[in-house]
C-alpha positions in Angstrom: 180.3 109.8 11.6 180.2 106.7 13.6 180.7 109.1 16.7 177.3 110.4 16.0 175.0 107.4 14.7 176.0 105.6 18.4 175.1 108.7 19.7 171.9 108.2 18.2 171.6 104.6 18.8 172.4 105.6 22.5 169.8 107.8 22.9 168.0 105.6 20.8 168.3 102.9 23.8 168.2 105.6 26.9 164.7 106.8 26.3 163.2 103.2 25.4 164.8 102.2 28.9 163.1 104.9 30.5 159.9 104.2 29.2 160.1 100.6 29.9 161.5 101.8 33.4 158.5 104.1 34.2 155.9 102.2 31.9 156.5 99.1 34.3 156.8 100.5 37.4 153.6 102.6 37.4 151.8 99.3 35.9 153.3 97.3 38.9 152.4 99.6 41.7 148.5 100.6 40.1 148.3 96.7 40.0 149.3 96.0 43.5 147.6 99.0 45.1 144.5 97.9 43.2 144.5 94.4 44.1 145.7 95.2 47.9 142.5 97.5 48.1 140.2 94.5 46.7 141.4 92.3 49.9 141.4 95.2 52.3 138.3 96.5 51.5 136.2 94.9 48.8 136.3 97.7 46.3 139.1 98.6 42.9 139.8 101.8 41.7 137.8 102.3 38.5 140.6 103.3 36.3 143.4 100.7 37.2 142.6 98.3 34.7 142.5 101.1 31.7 146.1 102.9 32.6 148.1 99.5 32.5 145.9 98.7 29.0 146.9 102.3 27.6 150.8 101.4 28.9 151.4 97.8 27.4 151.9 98.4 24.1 154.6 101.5 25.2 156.4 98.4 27.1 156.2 96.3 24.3 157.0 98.6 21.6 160.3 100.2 24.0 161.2 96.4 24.2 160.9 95.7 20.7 163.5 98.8 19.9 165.6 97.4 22.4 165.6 93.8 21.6 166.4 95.4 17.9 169.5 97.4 19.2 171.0 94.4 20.8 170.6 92.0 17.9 168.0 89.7 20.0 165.7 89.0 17.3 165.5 85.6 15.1 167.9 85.7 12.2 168.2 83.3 9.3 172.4 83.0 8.3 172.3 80.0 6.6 172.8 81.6 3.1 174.4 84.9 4.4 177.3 82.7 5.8 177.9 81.1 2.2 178.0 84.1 0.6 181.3 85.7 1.6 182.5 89.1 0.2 179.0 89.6 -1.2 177.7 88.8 2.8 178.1 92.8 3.4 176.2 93.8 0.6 173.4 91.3 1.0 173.6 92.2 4.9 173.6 96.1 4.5 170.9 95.8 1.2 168.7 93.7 3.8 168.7 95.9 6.2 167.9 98.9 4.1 165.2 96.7 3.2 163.9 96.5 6.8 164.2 100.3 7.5 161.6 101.0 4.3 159.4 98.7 5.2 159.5 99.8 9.0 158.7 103.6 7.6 156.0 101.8 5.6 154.1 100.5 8.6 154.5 104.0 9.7 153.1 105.1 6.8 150.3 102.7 6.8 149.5 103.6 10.5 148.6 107.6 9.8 145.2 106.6 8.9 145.0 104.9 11.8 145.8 107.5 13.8 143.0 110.0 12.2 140.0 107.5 13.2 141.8 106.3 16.4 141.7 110.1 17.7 137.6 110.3 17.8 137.8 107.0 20.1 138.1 108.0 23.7 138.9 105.8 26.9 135.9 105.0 29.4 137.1 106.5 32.4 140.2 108.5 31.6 139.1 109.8 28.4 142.8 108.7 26.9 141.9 109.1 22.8 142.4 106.0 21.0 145.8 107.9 18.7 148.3 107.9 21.9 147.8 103.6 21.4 148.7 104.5 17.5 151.5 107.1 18.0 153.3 104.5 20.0 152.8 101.9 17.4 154.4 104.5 14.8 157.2 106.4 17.1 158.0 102.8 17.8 158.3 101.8 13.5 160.3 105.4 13.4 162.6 104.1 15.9 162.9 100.5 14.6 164.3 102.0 11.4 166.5 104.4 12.6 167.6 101.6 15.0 168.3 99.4 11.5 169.8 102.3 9.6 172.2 103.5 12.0 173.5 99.7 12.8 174.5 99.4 8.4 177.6 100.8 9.1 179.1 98.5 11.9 177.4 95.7 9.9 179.1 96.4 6.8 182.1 97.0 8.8 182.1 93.2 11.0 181.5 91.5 7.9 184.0 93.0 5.9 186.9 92.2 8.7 185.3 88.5 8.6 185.7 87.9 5.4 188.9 89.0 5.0 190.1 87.0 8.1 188.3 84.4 6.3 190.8 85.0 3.1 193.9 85.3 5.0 193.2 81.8 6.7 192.3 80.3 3.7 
């Protein structure tokens, strides 16, 4: 079982890497070709400013699944660390928690997507809903992120409270 939920997590973390890969690369090089052709020759290409606009929030939300996997996000322990045998249970209960309330946002964000879809992009004519669908593939991912990390988390805090018994 474990076998397959880091399997998931890994593909999980491969794809959001690729996107940020791609996502930043292609901003970078529409940037510096754009502002190269402003010194060269005193004229932009219309649609560089719009593609890097309609690309942030896939870097931010790839980076936000990321920083998730990894465990790089602000975390209160104070109580959890008090709490010991109960810790996995509060831990794993939490994080449940999280998961719902991620598939809430991406419930919440469907409307969204309906009236985002008549809203269309000067120049490129990008509808508003690809912004959207990244906001919600990005809350999908977020909870599968936190559902498939309950198991190692039940697991680490289960071996340190009983390393805490035994030294007790």
């Amino acid at each position: 079982m474990n076998t397959c939920l880091d399997w998931v997590n890994r593909s999980i973390g491969g794809a959001c890497r690729f996107v940020l890969y791609v996502t930043l690369t292609l901003t970078f090089l529409i940037l510096s070709a754009n502002v190269a052709l402003r010194y060269v020759s005193g004229t932009s290409l219309a649609w560089a400013s719009e593609l890097p606009e309609l690309m942030f929030p896939w870097i931010i939300m790839s980076g936000v699944v990321l920083a998730a996997q990894h465990g790089s996000h602000i975390a209160v322990v104070l109580l959890t660390q008090r709490l010991g045998s109960a810790r996995r249970w509060v831990l794993a209960g939490g994080a449940a928690l999280v998961a719902v309330l991620y598939l809430g946002l991406t419930w919440a964000t469907l409307p969204l997507m309906e009236i985002s879809a008549d809203e269309y992009t000067p120049i490129l004519n990008v509808p508003g809903s690809v912004t959207v669908g990244c906001l919600m593939a990005g809350f999908v991912l977020l909870a599968v992120v936190t559902l498939t990390q309950i198991p190692a988390l039940w697991h680490s805090t289960g071996a340190d409270a009983e390393s805490e018994g035994a030294s007790s």
